[in-house]
C-alpha positions as CSV (number, residue, x, y, z in Angstrom):
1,X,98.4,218.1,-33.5
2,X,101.7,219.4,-34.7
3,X,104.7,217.3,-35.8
4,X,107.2,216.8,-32.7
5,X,109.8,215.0,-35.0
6,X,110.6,212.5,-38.0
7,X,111.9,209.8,-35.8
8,X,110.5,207.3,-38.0
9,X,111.7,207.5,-41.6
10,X,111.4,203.9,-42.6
11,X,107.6,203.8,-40.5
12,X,106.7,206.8,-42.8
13,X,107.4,205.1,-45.8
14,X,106.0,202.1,-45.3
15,X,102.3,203.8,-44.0
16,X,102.2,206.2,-46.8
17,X,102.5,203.3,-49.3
18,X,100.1,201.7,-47.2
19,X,97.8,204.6,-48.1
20,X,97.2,204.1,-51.0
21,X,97.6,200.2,-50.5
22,X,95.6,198.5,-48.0
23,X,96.9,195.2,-46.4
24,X,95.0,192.7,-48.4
25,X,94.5,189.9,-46.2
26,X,91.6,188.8,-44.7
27,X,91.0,187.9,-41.0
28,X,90.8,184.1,-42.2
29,X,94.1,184.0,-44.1
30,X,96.7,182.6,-42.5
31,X,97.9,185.4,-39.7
32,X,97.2,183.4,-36.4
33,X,93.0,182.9,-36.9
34,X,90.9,179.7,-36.2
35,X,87.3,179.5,-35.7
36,X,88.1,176.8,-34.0
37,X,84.6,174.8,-35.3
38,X,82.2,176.9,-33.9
39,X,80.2,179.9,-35.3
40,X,81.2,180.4,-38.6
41,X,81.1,184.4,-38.4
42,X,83.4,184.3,-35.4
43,X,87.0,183.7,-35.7
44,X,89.2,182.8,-32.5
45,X,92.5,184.5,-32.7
46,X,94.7,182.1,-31.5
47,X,96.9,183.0,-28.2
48,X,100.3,183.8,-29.2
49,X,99.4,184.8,-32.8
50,X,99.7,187.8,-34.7
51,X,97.2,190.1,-36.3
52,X,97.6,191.4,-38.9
53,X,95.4,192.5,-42.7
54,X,91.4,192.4,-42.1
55,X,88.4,191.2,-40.4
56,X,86.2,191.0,-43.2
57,X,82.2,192.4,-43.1
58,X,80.4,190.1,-41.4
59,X,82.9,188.2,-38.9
60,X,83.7,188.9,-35.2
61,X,87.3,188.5,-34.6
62,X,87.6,187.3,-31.0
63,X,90.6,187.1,-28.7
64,X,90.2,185.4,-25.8
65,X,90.3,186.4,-21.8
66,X,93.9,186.5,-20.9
67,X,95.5,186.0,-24.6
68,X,98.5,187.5,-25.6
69,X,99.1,188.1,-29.2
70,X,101.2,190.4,-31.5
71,X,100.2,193.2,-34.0
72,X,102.5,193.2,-37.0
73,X,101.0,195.9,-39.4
74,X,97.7,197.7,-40.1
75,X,94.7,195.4,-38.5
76,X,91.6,196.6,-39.9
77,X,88.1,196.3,-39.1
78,X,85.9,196.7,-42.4
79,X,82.4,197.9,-42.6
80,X,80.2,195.4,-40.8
81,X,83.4,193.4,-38.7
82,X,84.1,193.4,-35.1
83,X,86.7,193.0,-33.1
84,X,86.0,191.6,-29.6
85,X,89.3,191.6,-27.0
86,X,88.1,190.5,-23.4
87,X,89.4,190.8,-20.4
88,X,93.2,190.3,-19.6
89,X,94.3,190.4,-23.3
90,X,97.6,192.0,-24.3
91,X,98.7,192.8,-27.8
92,X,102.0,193.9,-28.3
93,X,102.8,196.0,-31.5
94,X,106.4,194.6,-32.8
95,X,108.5,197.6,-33.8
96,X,109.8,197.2,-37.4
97,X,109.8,198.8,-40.3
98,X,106.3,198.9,-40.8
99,X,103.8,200.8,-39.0
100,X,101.5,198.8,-36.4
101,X,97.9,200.4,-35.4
102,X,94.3,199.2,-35.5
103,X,91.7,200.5,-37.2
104,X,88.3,200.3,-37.4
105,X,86.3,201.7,-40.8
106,X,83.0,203.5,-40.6
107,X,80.3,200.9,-39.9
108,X,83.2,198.5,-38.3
109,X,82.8,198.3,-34.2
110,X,85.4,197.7,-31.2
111,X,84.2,195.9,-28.1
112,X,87.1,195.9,-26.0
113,X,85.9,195.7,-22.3
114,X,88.4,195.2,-19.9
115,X,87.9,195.6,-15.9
116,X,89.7,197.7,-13.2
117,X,92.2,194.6,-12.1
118,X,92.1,192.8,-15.3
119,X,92.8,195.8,-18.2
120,X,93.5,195.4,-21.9
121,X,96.9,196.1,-22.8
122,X,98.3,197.6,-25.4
123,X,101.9,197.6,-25.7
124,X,105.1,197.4,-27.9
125,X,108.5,196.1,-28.2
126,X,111.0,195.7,-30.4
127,X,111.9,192.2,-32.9
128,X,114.5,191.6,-30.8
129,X,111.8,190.9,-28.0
130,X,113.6,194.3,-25.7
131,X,110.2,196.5,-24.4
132,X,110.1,200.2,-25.7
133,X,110.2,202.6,-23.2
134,X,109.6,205.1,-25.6
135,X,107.4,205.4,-28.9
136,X,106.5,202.9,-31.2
137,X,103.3,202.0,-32.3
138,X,100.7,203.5,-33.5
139,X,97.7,203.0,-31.8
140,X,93.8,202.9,-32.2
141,X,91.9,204.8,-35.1
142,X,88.0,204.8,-35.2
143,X,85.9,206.4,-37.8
144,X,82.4,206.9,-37.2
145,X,79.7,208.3,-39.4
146,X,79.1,211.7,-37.2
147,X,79.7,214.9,-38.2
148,X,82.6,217.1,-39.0
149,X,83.2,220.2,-40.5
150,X,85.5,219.7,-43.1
151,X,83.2,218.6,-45.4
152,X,82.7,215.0,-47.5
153,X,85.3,213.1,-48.5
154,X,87.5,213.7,-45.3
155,X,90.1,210.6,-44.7
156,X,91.7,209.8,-41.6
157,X,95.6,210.9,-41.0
158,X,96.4,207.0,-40.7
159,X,95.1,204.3,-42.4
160,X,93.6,207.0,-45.6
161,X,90.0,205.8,-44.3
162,X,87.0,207.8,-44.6
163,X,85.5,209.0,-42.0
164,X,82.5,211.6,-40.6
165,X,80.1,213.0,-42.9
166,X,78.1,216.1,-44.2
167,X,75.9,217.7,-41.9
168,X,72.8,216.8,-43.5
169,X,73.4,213.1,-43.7
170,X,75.7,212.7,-40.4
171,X,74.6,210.0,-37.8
172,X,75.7,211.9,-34.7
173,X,74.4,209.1,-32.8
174,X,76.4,206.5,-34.5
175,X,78.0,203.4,-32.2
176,X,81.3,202.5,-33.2
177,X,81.3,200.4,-30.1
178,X,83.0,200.3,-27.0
179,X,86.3,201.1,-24.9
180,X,86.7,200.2,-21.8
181,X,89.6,199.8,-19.0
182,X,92.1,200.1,-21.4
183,X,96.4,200.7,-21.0
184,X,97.5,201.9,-24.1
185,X,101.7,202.4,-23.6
186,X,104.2,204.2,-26.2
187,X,101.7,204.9,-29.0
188,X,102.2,207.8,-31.6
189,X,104.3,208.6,-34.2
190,X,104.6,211.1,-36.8
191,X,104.8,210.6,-40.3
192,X,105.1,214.3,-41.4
193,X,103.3,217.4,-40.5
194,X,99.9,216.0,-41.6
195,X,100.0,212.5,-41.0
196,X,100.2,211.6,-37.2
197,X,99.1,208.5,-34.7
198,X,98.1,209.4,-31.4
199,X,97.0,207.5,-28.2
200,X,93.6,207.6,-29.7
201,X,92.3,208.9,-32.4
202,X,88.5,209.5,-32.6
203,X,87.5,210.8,-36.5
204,X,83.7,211.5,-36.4
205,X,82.6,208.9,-33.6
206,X,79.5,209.4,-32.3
207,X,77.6,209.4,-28.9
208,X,76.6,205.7,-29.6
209,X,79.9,204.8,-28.7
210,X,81.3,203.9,-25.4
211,X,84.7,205.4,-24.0
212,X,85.9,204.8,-20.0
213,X,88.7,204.0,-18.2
214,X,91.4,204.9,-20.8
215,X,95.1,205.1,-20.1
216,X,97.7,206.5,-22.7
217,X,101.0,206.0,-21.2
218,X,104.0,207.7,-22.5
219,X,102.7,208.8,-25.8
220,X,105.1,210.0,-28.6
221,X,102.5,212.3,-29.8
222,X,98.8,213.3,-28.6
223,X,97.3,210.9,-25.7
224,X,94.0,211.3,-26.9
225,X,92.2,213.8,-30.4
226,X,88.7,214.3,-31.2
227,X,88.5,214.8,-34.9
228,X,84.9,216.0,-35.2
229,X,81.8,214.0,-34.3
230,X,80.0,214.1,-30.9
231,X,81.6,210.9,-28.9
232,X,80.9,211.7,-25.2
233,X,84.4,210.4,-23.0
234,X,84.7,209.4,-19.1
235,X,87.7,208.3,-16.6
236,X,90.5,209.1,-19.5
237,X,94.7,209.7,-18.3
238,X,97.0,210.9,-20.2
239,X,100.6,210.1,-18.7
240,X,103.9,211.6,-20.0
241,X,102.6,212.2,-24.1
242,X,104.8,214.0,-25.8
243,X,102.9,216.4,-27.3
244,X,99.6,217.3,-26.6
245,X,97.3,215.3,-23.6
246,X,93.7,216.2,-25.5
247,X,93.1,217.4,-28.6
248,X,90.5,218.4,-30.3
249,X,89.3,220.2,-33.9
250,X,86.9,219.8,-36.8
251,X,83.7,220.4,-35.0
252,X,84.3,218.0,-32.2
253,X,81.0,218.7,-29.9
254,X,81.0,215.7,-27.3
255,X,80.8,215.7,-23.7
256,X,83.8,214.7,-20.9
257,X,84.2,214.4,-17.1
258,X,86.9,213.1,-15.1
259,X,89.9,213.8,-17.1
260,X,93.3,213.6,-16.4
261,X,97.1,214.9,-18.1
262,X,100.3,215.0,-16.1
263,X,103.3,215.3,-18.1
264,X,107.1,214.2,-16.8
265,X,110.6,216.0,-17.5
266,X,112.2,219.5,-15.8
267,X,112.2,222.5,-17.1
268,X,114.1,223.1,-20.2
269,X,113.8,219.3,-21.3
270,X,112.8,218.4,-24.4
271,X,109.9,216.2,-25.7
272,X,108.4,215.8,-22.5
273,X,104.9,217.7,-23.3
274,X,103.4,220.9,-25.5
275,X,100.0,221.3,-24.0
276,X,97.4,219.7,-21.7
277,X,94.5,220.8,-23.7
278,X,94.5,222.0,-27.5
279,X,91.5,222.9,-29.4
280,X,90.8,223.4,-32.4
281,X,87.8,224.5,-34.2
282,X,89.1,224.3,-37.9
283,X,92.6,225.1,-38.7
284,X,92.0,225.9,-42.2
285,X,88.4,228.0,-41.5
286,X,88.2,229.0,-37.9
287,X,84.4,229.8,-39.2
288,X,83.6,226.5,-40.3
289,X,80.6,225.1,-39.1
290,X,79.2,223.3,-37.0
291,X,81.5,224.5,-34.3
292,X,83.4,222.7,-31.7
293,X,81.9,223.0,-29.0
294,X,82.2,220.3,-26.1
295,X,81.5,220.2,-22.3
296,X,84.0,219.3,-20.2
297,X,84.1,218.9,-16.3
298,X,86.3,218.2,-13.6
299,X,89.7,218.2,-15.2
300,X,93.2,217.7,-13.6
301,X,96.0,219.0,-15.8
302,X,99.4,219.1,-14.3
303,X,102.0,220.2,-16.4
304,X,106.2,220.0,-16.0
305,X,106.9,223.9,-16.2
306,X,108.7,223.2,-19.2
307,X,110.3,225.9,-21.8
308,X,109.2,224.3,-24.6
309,X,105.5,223.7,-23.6
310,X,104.4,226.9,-21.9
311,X,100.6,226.2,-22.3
312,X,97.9,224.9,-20.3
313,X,94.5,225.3,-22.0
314,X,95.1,226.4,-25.3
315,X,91.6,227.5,-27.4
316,X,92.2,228.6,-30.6
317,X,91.2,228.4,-34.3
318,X,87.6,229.3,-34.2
319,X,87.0,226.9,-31.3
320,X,84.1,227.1,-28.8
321,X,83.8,225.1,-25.2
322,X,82.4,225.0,-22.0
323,X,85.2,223.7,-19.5
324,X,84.2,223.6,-15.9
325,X,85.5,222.4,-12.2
326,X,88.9,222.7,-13.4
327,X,92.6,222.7,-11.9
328,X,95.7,223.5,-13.6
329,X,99.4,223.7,-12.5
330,X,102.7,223.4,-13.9
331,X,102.1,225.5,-17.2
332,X,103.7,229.4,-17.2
333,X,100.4,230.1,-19.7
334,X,98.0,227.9,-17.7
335,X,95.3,229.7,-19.8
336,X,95.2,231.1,-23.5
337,X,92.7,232.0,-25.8
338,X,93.1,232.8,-29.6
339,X,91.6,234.0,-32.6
340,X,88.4,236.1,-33.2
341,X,85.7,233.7,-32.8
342,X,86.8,232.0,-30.2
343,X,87.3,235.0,-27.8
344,X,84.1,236.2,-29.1
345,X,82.1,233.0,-28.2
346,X,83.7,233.5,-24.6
347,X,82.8,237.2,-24.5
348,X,79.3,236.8,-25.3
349,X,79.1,233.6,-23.0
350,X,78.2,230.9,-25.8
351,X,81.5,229.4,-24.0
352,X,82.4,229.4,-21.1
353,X,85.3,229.1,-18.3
354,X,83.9,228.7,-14.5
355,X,85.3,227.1,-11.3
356,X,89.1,226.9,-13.0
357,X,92.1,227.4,-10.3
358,X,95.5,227.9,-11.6
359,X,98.4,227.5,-9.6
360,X,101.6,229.9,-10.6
361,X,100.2,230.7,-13.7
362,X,99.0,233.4,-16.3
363,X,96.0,233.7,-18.3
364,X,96.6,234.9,-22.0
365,X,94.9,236.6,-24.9
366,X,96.1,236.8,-28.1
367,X,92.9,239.1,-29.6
368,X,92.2,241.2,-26.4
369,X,88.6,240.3,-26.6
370,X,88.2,237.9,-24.1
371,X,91.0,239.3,-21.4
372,X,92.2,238.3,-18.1
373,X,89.5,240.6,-16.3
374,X,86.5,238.8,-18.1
375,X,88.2,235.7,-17.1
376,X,88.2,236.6,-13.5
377,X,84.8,238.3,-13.3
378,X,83.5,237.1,-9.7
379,X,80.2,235.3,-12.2
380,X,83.0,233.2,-12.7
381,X,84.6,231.8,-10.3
382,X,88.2,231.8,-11.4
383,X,91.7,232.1,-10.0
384,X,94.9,232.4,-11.1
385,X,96.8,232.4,-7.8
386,X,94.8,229.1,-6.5
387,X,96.6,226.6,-3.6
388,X,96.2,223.1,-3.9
389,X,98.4,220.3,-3.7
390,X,98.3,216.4,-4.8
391,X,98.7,212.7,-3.3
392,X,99.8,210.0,-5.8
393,X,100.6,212.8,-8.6
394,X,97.2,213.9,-9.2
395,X,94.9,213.1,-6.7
396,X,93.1,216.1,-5.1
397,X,90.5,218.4,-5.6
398,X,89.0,221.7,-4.4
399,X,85.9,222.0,-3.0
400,X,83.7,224.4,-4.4
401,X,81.9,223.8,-8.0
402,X,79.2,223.7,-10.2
403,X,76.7,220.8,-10.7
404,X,76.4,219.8,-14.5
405,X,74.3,216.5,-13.4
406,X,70.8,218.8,-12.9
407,X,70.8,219.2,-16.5
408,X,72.2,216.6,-18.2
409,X,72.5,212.9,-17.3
410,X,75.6,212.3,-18.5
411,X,77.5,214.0,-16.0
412,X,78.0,212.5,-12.5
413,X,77.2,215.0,-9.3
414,X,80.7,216.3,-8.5
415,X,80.8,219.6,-6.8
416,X,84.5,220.3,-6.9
417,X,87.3,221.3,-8.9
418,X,89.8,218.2,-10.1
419,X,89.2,214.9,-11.1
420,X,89.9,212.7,-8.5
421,X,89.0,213.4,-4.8
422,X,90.6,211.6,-1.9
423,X,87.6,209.2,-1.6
424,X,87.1,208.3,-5.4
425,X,87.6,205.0,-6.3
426,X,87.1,205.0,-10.6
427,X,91.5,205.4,-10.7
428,X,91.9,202.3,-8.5
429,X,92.7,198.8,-10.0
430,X,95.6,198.2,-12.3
431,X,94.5,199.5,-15.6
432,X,96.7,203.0,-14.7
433,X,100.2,202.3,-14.8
């Protein structure tokens, strides 16, 4: 959520142009496309091609099982386009001077459904065909018609692309399609303090979307934000990001299980992580409604004890949440909470923290209204001086949790504290590098 450098000069000039600039081109201009004869709404991308401009209102852009093809610039789904990737695909983003990413425009969809052995993949390199090991594209963008609460006329960070709506006329149920076993490796990059890609970025999806079985791998900014809306998320991993593993603000009210963040580096490094969770209600009006306010179960969030990233769970700016079945390690401030309302939602119990274990680490609060002793009343099941150990860098769990499945379907029974249990099979496969 917060600028972690200006790596990219050449990138930020080249995207804010692009701002105000959109890449002209439609998908049946001549970037790589054939329709190869058939269905006259659906063009074939052709294997070893490169996207790049738009898939116009009305057409399915299709790339077939097993392609591989390049992204060269913004690709952008318009208002009543798809873009279909199948099985097996890879699409590496060529690092240049311009800024790669996808994006799909409110009323646009994404139906990119991998499997366990046979993910998506998206990855970069450079021209001269060497693979990044470090940032260098930037990523996926989706903006649905659900709510937020910054008001009308909101435009996303990349791409300048409305999204979300005002609360009388938001379609929280709005399907922007779906994602599904999916690598995404060395996304992000900022632009400047305002304009940033992540892993992901979700600008007021909603529920009638789709979203399993994500990786972001080695992101140079957030693996995955919420801005607004109410997209519900399952089986995501964030590996290694830069800055922070989640993020959410804006009114972001969704549901998530199964989540994981580990970060890489020793202590005292930098760029190797800020936090594993940062929320957000509304920077600019912490009071700004409708709240955040998601539900999230069975987190793992292992941090790298570094100097530069102290925090764990950071909840701040106005922001409500329920967070349950939860272990964190490897953060000095594994817990902190910040400003007025959002101590005061966890006071009076319209949020809530239960079944969290913290290993070597503090619990923080900045207002002294929601303090350390609420945070451990025996209601809720907390500890700060927790043991618990991991196979494989993050699987293990804690027995001992509650049930969120008894009330609400999305949830899957899972009566412990962690993501991934000894026995659980959703991380296995090769979609998690």
């Amino acid at each position: 959520m917060k600028l972690k450098d200006f790596r990219l000069n050449k990138w930020a000039l080249a995207a804010l142009m692009g701002m105000f600039t959109l890449a002209s081109c439609s998908s049946d201009d001549d970037n790589g496309n054939d329709n190869n004869g058939g269905d006259s709404n659906e063009i074939v991308i052709e294997n070893g091609s490169t996207l790049n401009g738009t898939v116009a209102s009305g057409k399915t852009a299709l790339i077939k099982e097993g392609y591989n093809v390049k992204l060269s610039g913004e690709y952008i789904v318009e208002d009543g386009a798809t873009l279909k990737i199948e099985p097996g695909v890879t699409i590496t983003a060529v690092r240049d001077e311009t800024p790669d990413y996808i994006l799909i425009k409110q009323g646009g969809k994404i139906d990119a459904q991998g499997t366990a052995n046979n993910p998506i993949v998206m990855t970069a390199q450079y021209t001269s065909g060497e693979v990044l090991n470090t940032v260098g594209w930037g990523g996926i963008h989706i903006c649905g018609k659900a709510h937020t609460n910054k008001g009308t006329g909101t435009k996303s960070e990349i791409g300048n692309a409305p999204y979300g709506s005002g609360e009388s006329t938001a379609n929280d149920n709005d399907n922007s399609g779906i994602l599904r076993y999916i690598r995404l490796e060395y996304t992000g990059f900022a632009l400047d303090e305002e304009h940033e890609a992540n892993g992901v970025s979700f600008y007021g999806v909603g529920s009638g979307t789709t979203v399993d079985h994500i990786q972001v791998y080695k992101g140079g900014d957030d693996g995955f934000e919420f801005f607004g809306g109410s997209v519900n998320v399952k089986y995501l991993v964030a590996t290694d990001c830069e800055d922070d593993s989640f993020d959410w603000t804006e009114g972001w009210n969704g549901k998530a299980q199964f989540l994981v963040a580990t970060q890489a580096g020793t202590t005292g490094a930098k760029d190797n992580g800020d936090c594993l969770i940062e929320a957000d209600n509304n920077g600019d009006n912490n009071t700004a409604t409708p709240y955040a306010h998601p539900i999230l179960s069975n987190l793992t969030l292992i941090g790298n004890n570094s100097e530069n990233g102290t925090r764990g769970i950071r909840l701040r700016a106005g922001t409500e949440a329920e967070i349950y079945n939860t272990l964190v390690t490897g953060k000095p401030k594994a817990v902190t909470v910040e400003t007025q309302h959002t101590e005061e939602a966890l006071s009076n119990a319209t949020s809530k923290l239960e079944y969290i274990t913290v290993k070597n680490g503090a619990f923080d609060s900045k207002e002294g209204v929601y303090t350390q002793d609420k945070f451990l009343a025996t209601a809720n099941n907390n500890t700060l001086d927790g043991t618990f150990s991991f196979s494989n860098t993050f699987v293990g769990t804690i027995d001992g949790g509650k049930d969120l499945s008894t009330s609400d379907s999305f949830f899957t029974k899972a009566i412990y504290r962690g993501a991934v249990g000894t026995n659980d099979t959703w991380t296995s496969g090769t979609w998690i590098k």
